[in-house]
Structure formats: C-alpha cells, structure tokens
C-alpha positions as CSV (number, residue, x, y, z in Angstrom):
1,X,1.2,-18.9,22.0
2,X,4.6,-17.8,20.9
3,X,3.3,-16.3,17.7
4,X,0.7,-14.6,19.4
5,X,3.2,-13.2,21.8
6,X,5.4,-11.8,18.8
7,X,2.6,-10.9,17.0
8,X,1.4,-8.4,19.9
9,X,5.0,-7.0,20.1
10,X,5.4,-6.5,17.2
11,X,2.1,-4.2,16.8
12,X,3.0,-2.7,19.6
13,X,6.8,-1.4,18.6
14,X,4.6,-0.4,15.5
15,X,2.2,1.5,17.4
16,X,4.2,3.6,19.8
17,X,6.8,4.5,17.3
18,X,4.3,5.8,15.0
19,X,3.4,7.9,17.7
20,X,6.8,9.3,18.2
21,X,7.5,9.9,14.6
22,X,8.8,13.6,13.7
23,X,8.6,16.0,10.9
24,X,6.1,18.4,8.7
25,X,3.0,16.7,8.3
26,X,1.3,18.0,4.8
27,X,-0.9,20.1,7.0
28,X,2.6,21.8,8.1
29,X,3.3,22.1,4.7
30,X,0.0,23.9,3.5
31,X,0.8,26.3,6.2
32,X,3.9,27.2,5.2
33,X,2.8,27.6,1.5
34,X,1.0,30.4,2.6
35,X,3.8,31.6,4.1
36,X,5.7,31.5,0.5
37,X,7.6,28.8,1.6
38,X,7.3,26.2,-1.0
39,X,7.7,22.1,0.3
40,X,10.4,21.3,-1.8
41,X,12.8,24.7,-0.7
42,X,16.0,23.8,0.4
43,X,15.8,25.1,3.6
44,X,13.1,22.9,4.5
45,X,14.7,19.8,2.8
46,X,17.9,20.7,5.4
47,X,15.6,20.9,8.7
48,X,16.9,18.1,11.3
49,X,15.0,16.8,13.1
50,X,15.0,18.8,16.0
51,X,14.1,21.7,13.8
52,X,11.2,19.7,12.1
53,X,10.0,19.1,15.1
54,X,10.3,23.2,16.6
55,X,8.8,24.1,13.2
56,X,5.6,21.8,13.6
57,X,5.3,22.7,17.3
58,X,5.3,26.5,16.1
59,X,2.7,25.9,13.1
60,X,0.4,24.0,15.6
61,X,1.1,25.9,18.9
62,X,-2.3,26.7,20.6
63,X,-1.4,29.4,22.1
64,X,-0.6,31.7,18.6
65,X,-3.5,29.4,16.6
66,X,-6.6,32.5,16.9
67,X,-3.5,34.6,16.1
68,X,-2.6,34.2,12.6
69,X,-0.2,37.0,12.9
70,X,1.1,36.2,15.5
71,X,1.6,32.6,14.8
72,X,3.4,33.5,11.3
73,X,5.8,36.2,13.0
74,X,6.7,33.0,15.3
75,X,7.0,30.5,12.3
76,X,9.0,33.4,10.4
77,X,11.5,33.9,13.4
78,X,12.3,30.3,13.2
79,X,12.7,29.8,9.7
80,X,15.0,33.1,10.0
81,X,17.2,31.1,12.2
82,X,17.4,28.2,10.5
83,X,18.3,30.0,7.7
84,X,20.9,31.3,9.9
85,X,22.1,28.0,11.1
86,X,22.3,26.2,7.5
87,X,24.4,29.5,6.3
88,X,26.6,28.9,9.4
89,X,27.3,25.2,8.9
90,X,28.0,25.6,4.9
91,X,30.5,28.4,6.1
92,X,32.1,25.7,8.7
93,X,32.2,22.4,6.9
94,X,32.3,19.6,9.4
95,X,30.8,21.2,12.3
96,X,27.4,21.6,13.6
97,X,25.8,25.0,14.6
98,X,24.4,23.3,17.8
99,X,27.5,21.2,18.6
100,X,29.2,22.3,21.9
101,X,32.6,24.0,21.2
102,X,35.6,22.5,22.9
C-alpha cells in the first residue's frame, strides 16, 4: 500500500509540474525563425523566465493568431524590450532591470 501511495505521488508531482513548465517550445522557435531570429541568438539564450514565458504567450496569443502582422509587430515590440532590458543590466552589473529601486 505504501508503495502504491508513493508511487501515485510521485506521478502526480510529475504530472502537474510538467504542466507548469515555461519556456519557447520548438514551435516558438520556428516562429521566430521567420522572424530572423535564430534559436541560438543571444538574446533569446538571456530571456528569464518571465520573459520566456511573455514571449510564448505573444507567439501563441489568439487574439493576433489570423493576424500575422499583427502578431509579429507584437512579438517584435517585445523582443525590442528585451533587447532593451539585457543592454540595461550589462550597463548596470549586479542589478536587475525589473528589481524595485530602493
């Protein structure tokens, strides 16, 4: 019983954080190829999280998807940004762009 009662946890942890999981799926990636934005760019290798996760909801937003141009002025905005933000943080070692200043 007891392994049957670990082994359901553990599928279970398994399961839901699989379903929480974050970043560019290669469907993401195909996009943004058209886009001239190749996988391996560094300003997609320094994407956190948060922005991984902006970037995908942008690519996949349901709203912009019978819009292409639409949806790649969107994606283009944000990449602008990030660009923005990495530029930022390399010009302020140690800080974050997002971090709340004291």
């Amino acid at each position: 019983m007891r392994y049957l009662t670990l082994l359901t946890t553990t599928f279970v942890i398994f399961t839901v954080a699989g379903a929480f999981a974050f970043g560019l799926s290669d469907t993401d990636y195909n996009y943004l190829e058209t886009l001239q934005v190749e996988r391996t760019s560094i300003l997609l290798k320094n994407l956190s999280p948060k922005e991984q996760a902006r970037l995908h909801a942008l690519i996949n937003d349901e709203k912009t998807k019978g819009d292409t141009i639409a949806q790649a002025q969107n994606v283009n905005d944000a990449l602008t940004q990030f660009s923005a933000n990495q530029l930022w943080e390399r010009q302020n070692p140690g800080q974050l762009w997002d971090a709340q200043r004291k």
